[in-house]
C-alpha positions as CSV (number, residue, x, y, z in Angstrom):
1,X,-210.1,-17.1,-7.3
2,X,-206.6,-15.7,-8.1
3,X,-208.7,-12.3,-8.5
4,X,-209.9,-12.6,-5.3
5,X,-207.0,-12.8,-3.5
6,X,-205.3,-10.7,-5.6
7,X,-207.5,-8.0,-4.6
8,X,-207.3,-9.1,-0.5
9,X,-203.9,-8.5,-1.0
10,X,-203.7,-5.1,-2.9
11,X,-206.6,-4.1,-0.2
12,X,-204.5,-5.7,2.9
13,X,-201.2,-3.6,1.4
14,X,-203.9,-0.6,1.4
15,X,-204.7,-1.0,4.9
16,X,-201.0,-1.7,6.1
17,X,-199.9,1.5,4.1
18,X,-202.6,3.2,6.4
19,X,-201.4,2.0,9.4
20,X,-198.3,2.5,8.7
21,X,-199.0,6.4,7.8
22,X,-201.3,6.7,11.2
23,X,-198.4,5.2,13.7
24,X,-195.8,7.3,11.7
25,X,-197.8,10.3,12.6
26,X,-198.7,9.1,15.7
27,X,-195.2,9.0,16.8
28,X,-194.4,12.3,15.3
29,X,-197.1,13.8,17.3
30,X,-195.4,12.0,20.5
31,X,-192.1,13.3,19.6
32,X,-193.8,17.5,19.3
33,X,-195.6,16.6,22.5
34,X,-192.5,15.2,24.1
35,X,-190.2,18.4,22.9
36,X,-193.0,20.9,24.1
37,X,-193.2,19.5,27.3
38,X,-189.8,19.8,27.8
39,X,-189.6,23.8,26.9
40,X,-192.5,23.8,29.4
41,X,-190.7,22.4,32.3
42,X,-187.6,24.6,31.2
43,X,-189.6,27.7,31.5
44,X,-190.8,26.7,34.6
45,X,-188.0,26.2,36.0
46,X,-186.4,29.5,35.0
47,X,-189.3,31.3,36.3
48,X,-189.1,29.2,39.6
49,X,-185.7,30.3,39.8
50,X,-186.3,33.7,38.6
51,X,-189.2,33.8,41.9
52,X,-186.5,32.3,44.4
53,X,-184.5,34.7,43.5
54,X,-186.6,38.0,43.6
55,X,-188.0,36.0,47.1
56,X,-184.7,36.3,48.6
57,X,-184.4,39.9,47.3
58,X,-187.1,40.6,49.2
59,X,-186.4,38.9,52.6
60,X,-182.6,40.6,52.6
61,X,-184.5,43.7,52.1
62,X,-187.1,42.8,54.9
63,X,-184.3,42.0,57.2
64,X,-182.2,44.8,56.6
65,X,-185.2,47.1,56.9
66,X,-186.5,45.7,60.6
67,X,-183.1,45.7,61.5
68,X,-183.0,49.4,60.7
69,X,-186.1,50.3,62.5
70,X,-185.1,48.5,65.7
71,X,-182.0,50.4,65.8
72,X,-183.9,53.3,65.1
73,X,-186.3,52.8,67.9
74,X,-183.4,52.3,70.5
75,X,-181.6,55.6,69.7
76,X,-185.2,57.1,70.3
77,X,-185.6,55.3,73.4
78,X,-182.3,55.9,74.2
79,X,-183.3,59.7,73.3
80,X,-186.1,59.6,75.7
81,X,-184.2,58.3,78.6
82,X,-182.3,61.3,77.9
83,X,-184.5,63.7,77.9
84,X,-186.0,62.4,80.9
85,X,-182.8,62.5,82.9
86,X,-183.0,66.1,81.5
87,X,-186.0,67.2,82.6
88,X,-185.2,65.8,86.2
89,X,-182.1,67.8,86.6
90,X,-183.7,70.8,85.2
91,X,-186.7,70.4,87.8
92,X,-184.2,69.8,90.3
93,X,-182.3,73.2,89.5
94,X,-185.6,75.1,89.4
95,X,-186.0,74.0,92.6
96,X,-182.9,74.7,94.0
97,X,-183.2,78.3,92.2
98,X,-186.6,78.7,93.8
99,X,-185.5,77.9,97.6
100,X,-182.6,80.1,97.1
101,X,-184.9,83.1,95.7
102,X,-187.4,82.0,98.7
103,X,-184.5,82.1,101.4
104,X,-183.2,85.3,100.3
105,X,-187.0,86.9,100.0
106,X,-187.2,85.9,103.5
107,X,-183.9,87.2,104.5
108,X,-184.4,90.8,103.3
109,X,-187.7,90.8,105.1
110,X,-186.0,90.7,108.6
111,X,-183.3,93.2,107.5
């Protein structure tokens, strides 16, 4: 009988030492998870960061870029206003210049 037992406990030490092995490893496996996970979300966040970042580039370089092109197209609106002003007062001189050439065509032809 003492036999018996003797072996249910040696085999019931076996079995704790088993356990014992599988929840240490268990927990040292949580622990690597745990760690990796946190380098994970780190490096996420860095890139998020990083993307913000180059996002914001981008949208300074956007705004600065429309705000060029609207200054640009007033100076060439501004340049066509001009020109048409121009062209008026140059049709209005060719005009002028051709009643004065037609006045003095008719002028010579009574003399």
């Amino acid at each position: 009988m003492r036999s018996i037992l003797q072996e249910k406990l040696t085999e019931d030490q076996g079995f704790a030492i088993k356990e014992k092995e599988r929840s240490k490893t268990l927990f040292h496996e949580v622990v690597r998870l745990g760690e990796q996970q946190e380098r994970s979300s780190e490096m996420i966040a860095g890139l998020n960061m990083a993307l913000e970042s180059k996002l914001q580039s981008l949208e300074t370089k956007y705004q600065v870029t429309e705000r060029a092109l609207l200054a640009l197209t007033e100076r060439g609106q501004a340049g066509l206003s001009n020109l048409g002003e121009w062209n008026e007062q140059f049709d209005k001189k060719v005009q002028s210049l051709e009643n004065n050439i037609y006045s003095l065509t008719v002028k010579t032809e009574h003399f």
